[in-house]
C-alpha positions as CSV (number, residue, x, y, z in Angstrom):
1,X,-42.3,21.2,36.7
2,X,-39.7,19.1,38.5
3,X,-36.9,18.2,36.1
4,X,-33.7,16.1,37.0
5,X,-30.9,16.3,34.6
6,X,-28.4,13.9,34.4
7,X,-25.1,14.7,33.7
8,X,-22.5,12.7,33.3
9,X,-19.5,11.4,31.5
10,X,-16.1,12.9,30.5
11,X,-16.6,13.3,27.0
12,X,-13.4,12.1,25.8
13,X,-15.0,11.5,22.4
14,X,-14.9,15.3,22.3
15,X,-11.2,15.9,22.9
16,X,-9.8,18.2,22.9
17,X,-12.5,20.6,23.6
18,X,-14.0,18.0,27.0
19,X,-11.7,16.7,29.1
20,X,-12.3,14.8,33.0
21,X,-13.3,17.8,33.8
22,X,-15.3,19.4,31.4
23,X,-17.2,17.3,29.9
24,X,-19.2,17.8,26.3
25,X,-22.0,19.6,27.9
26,X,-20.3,22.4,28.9
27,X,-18.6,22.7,25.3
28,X,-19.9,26.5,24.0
29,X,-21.1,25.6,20.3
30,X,-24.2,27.1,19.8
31,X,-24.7,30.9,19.0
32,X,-27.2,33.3,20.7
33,X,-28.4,36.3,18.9
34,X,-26.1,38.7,20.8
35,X,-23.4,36.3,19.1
36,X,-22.1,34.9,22.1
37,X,-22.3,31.3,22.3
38,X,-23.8,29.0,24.8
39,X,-23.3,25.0,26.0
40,X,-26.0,22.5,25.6
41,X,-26.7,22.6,29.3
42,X,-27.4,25.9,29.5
43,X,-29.1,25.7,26.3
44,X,-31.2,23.0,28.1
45,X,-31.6,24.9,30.9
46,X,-32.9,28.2,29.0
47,X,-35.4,25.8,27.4
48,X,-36.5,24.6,30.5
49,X,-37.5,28.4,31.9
50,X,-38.7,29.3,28.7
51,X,-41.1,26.9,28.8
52,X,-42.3,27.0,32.6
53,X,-40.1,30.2,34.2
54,X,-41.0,28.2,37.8
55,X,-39.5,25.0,36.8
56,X,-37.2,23.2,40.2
57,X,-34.3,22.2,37.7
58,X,-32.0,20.0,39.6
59,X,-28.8,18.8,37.7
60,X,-27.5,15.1,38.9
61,X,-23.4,14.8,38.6
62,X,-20.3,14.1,40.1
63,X,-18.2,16.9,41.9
64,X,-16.1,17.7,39.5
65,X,-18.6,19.2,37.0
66,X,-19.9,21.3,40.0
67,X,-17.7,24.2,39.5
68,X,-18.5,24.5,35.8
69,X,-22.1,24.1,36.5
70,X,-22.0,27.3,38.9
71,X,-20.3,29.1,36.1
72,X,-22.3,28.6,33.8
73,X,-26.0,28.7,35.0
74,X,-25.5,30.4,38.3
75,X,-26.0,29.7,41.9
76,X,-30.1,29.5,41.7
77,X,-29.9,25.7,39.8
78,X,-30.3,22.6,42.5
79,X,-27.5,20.4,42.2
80,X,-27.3,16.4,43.5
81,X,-23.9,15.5,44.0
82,X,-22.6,12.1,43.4
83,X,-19.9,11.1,46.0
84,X,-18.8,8.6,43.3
85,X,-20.0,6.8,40.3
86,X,-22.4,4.5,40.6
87,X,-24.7,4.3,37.6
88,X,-28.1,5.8,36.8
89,X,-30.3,4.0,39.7
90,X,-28.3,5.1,42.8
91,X,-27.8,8.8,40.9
92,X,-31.7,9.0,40.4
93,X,-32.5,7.9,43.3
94,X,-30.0,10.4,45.2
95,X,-31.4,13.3,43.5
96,X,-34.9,12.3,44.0
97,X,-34.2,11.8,48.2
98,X,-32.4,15.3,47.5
99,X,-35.7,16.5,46.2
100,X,-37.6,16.0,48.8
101,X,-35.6,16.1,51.6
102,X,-33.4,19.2,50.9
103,X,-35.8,20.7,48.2
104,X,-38.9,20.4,49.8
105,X,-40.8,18.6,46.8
106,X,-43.8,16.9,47.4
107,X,-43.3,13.5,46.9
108,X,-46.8,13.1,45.3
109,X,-45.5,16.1,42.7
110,X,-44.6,14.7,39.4
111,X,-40.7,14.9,38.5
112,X,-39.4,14.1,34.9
113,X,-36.0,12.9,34.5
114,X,-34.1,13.1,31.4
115,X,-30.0,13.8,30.1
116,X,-28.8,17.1,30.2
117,X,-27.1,17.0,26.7
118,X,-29.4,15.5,23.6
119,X,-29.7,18.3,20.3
120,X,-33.8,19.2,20.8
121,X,-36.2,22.2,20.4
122,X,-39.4,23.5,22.0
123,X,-41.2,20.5,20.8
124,X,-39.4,18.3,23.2
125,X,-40.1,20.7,26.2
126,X,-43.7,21.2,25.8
127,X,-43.3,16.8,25.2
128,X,-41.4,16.9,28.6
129,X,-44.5,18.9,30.3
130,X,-46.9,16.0,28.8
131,X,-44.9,13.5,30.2
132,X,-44.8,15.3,33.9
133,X,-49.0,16.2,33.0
134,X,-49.6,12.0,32.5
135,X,-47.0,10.8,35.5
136,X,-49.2,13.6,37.9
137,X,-52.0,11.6,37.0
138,X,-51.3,8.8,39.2
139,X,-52.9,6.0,37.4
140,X,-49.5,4.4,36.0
141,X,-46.4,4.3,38.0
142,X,-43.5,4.9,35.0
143,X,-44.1,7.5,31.5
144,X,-41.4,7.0,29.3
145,X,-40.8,9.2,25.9
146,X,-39.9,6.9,23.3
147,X,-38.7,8.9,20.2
148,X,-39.2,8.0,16.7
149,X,-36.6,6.6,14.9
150,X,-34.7,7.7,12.3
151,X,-32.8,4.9,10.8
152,X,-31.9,1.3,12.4
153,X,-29.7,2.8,15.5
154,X,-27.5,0.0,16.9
155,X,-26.4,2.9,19.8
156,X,-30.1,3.0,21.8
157,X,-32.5,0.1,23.5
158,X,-35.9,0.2,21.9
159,X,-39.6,0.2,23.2
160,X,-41.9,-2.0,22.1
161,X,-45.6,-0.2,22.6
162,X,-48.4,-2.0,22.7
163,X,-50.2,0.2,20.1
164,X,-49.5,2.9,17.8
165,X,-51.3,5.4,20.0
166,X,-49.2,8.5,21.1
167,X,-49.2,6.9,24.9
168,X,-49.8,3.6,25.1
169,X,-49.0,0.3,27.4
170,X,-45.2,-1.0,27.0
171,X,-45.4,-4.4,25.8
172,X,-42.1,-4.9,26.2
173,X,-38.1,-3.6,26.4
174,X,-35.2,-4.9,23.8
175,X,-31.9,-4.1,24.2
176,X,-29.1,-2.7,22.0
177,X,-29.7,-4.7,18.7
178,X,-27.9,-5.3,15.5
179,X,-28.9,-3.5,12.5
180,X,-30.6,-6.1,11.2
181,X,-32.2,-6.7,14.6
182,X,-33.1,-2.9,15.1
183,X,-34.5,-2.6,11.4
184,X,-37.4,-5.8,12.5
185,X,-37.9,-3.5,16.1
186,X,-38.8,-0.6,14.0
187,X,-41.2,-2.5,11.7
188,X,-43.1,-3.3,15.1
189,X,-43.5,0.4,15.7
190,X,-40.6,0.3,18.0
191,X,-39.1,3.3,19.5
192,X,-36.0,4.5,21.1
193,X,-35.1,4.3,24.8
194,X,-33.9,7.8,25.3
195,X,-33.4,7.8,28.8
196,X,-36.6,10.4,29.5
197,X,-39.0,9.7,32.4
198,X,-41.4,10.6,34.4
199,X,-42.7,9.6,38.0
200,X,-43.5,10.7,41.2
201,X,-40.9,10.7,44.0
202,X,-43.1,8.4,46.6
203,X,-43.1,5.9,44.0
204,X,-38.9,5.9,43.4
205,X,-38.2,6.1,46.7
206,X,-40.6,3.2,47.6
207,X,-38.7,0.8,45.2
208,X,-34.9,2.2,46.4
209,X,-36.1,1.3,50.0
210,X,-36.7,-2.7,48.9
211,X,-32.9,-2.2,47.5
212,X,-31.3,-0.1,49.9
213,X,-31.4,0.3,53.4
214,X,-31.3,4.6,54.2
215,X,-33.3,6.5,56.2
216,X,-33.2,10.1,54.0
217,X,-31.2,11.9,51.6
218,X,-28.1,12.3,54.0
219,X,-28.1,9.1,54.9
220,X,-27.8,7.9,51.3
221,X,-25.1,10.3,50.8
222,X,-22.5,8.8,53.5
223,X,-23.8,5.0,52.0
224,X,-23.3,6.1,48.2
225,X,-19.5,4.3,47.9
226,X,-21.3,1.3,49.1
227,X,-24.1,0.8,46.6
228,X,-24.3,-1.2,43.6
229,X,-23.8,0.0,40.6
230,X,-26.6,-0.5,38.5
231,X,-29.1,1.2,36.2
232,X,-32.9,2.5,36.1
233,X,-33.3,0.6,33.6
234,X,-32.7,-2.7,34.8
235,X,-33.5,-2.3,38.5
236,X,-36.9,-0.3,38.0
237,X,-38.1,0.1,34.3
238,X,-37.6,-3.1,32.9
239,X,-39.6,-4.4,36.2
240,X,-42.7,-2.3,36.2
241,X,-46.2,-3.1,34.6
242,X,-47.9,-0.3,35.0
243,X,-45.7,1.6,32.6
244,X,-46.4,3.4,30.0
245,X,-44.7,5.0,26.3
246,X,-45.8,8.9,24.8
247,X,-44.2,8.9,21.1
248,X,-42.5,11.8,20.2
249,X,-41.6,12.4,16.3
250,X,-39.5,15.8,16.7
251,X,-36.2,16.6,16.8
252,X,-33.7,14.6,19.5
253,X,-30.5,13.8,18.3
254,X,-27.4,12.7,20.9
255,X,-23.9,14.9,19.9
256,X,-21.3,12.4,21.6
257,X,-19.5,12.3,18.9
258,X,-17.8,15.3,16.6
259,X,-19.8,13.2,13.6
260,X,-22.9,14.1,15.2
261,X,-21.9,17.7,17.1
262,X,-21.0,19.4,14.3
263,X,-24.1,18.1,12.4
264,X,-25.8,20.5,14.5
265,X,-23.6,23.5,14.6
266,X,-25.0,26.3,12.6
267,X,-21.5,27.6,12.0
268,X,-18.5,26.1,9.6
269,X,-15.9,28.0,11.8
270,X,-15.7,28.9,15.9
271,X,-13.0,30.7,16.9
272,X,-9.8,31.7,14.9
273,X,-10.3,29.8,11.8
274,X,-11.2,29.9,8.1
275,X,-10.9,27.5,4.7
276,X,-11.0,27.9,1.2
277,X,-13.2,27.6,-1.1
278,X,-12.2,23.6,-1.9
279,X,-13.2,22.6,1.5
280,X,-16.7,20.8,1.9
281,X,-18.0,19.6,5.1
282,X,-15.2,20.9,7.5
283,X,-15.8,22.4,10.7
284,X,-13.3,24.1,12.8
285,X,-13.5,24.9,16.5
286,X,-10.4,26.9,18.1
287,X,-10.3,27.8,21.8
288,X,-6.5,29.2,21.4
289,X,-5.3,32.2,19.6
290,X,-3.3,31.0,16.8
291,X,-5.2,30.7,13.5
292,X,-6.0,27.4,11.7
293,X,-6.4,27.0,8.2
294,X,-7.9,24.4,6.2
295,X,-7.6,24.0,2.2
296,X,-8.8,21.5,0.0
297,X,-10.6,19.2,2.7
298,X,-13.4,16.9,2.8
299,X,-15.6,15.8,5.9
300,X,-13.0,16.8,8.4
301,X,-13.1,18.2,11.8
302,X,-10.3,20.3,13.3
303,X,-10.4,21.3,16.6
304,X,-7.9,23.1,18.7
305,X,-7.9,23.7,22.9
306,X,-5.0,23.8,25.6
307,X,-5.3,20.0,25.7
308,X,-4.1,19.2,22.2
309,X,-5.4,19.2,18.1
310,X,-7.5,16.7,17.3
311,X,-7.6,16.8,13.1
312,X,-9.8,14.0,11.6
313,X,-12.2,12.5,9.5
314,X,-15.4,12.8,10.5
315,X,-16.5,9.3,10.2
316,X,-13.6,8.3,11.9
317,X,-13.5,10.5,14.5
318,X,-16.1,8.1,16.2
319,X,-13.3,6.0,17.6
320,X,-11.2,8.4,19.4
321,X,-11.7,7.3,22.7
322,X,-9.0,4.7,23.2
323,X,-6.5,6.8,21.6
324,X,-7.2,9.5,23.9
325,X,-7.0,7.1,26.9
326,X,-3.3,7.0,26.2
327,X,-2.3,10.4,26.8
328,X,-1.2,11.3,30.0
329,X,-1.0,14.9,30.8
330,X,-3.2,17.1,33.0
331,X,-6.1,19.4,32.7
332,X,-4.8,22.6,30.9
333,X,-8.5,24.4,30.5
334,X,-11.1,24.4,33.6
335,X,-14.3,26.3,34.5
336,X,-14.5,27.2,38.1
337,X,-17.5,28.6,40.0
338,X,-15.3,31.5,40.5
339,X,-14.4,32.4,36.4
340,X,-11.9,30.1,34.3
341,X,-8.5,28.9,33.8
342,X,-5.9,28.4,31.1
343,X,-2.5,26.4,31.1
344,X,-0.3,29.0,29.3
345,X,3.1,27.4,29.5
346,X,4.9,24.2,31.9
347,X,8.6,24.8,32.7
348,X,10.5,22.0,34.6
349,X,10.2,24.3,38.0
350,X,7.4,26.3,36.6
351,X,3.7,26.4,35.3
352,X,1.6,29.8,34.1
353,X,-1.3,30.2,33.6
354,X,-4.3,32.5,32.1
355,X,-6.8,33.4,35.5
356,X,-10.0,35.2,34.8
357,X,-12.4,36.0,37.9
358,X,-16.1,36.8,36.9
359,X,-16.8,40.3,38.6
360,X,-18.0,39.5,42.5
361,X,-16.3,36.5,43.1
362,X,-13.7,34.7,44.7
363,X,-10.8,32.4,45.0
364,X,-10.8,29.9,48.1
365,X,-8.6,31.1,50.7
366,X,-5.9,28.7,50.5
367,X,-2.4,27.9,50.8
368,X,0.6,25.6,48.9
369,X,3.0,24.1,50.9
370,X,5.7,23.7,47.5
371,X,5.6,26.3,45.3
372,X,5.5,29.8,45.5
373,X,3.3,31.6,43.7
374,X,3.2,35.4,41.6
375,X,0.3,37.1,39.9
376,X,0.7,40.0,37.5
377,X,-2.5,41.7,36.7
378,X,-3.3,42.1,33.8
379,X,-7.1,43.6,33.5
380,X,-9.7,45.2,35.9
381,X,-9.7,45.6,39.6
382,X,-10.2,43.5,42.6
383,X,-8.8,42.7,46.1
384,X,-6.0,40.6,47.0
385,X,-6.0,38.7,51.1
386,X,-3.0,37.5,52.1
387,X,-2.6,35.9,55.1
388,X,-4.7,38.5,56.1
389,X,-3.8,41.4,55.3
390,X,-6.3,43.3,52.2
391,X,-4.5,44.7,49.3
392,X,-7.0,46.6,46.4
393,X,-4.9,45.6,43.1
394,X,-5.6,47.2,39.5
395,X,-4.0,45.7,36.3
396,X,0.0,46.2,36.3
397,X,-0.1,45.2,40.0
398,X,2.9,42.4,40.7
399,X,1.5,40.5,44.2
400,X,3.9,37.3,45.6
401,X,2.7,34.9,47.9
402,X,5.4,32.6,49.3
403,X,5.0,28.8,50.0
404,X,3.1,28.2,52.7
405,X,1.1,31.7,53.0
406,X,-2.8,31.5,52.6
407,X,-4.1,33.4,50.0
408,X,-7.2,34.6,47.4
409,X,-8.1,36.8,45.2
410,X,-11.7,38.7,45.3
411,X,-13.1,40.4,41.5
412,X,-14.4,43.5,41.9
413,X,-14.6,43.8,38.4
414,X,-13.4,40.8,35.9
415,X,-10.2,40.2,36.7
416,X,-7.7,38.9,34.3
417,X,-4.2,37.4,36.1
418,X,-1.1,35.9,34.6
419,X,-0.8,33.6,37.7
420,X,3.1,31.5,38.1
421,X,3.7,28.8,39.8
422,X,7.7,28.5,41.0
423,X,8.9,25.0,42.6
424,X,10.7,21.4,42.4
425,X,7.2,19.8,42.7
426,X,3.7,21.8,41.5
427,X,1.1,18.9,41.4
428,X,-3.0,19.9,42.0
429,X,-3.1,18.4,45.1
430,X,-0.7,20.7,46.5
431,X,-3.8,23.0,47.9
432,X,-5.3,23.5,51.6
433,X,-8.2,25.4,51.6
434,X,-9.3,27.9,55.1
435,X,-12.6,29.2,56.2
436,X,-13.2,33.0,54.4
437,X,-14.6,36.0,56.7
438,X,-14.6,38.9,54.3
């Protein structure tokens, strides 16, 4: 199979835990038998190569979730990078011209696209296979999935088939409804819009030619800023007659909100956390070290990261979003391709912060042109380059780099730092990054 996952968004209705950087996807939530825990990409992704181990997974995004992606699933995934935002048409089509030109995909090969973070289970793969199994058929241009509903959804467009059928003719598209609205839909054996298709890349690109004028994937690239923003929906789906639904009755449920994610955590508490025996319906989820405990509550969520405590009702939890649109403060967690980093503490003149390097990898080789920089070692073994010169380090190892001096850091092991940053301004963009010959 050919998959495209979307993957978008910031998650801010997941703060504290996602943030512009890392968005809900890459939240760690559900637990693997080894008792680790894993993210709902890469519990999408291990889905995926469960199901068909030679799957071409390619993840659509913007470039700041590319780091986190790397981390996470590896180097081995395909990823289509958005040079800006510009809605689901333009990102679809991108990753389908990345497909085929960079991937090498036939563009008669049937590719299914669908969002990297709903709640599902095997059902909904071997329904995703289906889907790639009608579209390679050729005798419709457009498969949708169209799940079953559960209740009257105001949050989801619905599908109107033409017949109760598992796959059958579309008879026609409604958007977002009332309840009211959305309770009559369902009586016509509507079904939900969730975003999953299937098609074959000649067909796509065909229809982004009569909107766009590119020659091949690059092309597109350098002309993304320009293009309209826009959506599948509207410029291709809602336009095609030969188009066709497959019902699907399992499990799909969206987790954008904590309502909804913690609704499909199989644990009460993750991380440093317990209640008594009053509580019902809390969750807790705590990325930092201090303990959090809960007595006497009722359908609350707590949750705890670098960014800030988020303690609510669950119900109301819903409407975070503008709330958290009024803080201003930076990222204090990120992934990296690299390992992961933790804001620890921000002086006036001073910022430190929690490094860890997955064993084998590397910093860029980079400089800072206003601060000064020191790293005390605190676990494993590794290699610092300084403006050249090779240094092997081991933890208790004190290394300073002064302003201006290009530097990285290479894991030989996993490498743990207490990294500080010294000066009158330390701002992100404060970084110049240098070609690497190890």
């Amino acid at each position: 199979m050919n998959i495209i996952l979307l993957s978008g968004g910031s998650g801010k209705r997941l703060w504290p835990l996602s943030n512009d950087i890392r968005s809900k996807q890459f939240i760690k939530i559900f637990k693997n038998e080894d008792g680790s825990y894993e993210s709902m990409v890469q519990r999408m992704y291990r889905h995926i190569k469960k199901l068909d181990a030679d799957a071409k997974v390619t993840i659509a995004t913007s470039k700041t979730q590319v780091s986190s992606i790397n981390n996470q699933l590896g180097d081995e995934v395909g990823i289509s990078v958005e040079p800006c935002r510009r809605d689901t048409f333009p990102a679809i089509v991108l990753a389908t011209s990345y497909l085929t030109d960079v991937m090498k995909v036939d563009p008669n090969d049937p590719v299914v696209v669908c969002p990297v973070d709903p709640f599902v289970e095997d059902d909904y793969f071997e329904a995703l296979r289906d889907l790639s199994n009608q579209a390679d058929k050729g005798d419709t241009n457009l498969v949708l999935l169209g799940m079953e509903p559960t209740y009257p959804s105001e949050k989801y467009g619905y599908i109107i088939p033409e017949s109760a059928e598992k796959l059958s003719n579309v008879k026609e598209f409604k958007e977002k409804p009332t309840v009211d609205m959305a309770k009559e839909f369902i009586s016509q054996g509507a079904l939900w819009n969730g975003g999953v298709f299937a098609y074959k890349p000649k067909y796509v690109l065909e229809k982004a030619h009569e909107l766009i004028d590119f020659t091949d994937y690059y092309d597109l690239f350098s002309k993304y800023e320009s293009l309209e923003k826009i959506s599948f929906d509207y410029a291709v789906v809602e336009k095609e007659s030969l188009i066709r639904v497959q019902r699907f009755s399992g499990k799909w449920k969206d987790l954008g909100t904590w309502n909804t994610l913690t609704e499909a955590m199989e644990e009460s508490v993750i991380g440093n956390g317990q209640m008594n025996d009053n509580c019902s319906n809390v969750h807790i989820l705590n990325e930092m070290n201090v303990p959090i405990l809960a007595m006497g509550l009722h359908d609350v969520v707590i949750s705890a990261s670098p960014d800030g405590i988020l303690v609510s009702d669950k119900e109301q939890s819903s409407y975070i979003k503008p709330f958290v649109d009024n803080f201003e403060q930076q990222v204090m967690f990120a992934e990296k391709s690299w390992g992961e980093y933790k804001v620890i503490d921000v002086g006036n003149h001073s910022m430190t912060i929690n490094v860890s390097l997955n064993p084998g990898h590397r910093m860029n080789y980079h400089s800072h042109e206003k601060r000064d920089e020191v790293w005390v070692v605190t676990e494993g073994r590794g290699k610092t380059v300084i403006d050249g010169f090779e240094q092997n380090i081991k933890a208790g190892d004190v290394i300073t780099m002064d302003a201006g001096c290009r530097h990285t850091v290479i894991a030989d092991t996993k490498l743990v730092l207490i990294e500080i940053q010294l000066g009158d301004e330390i701002s992100a963009l404060d970084k110049y990054k240098y070609d690497f010959i190890d």
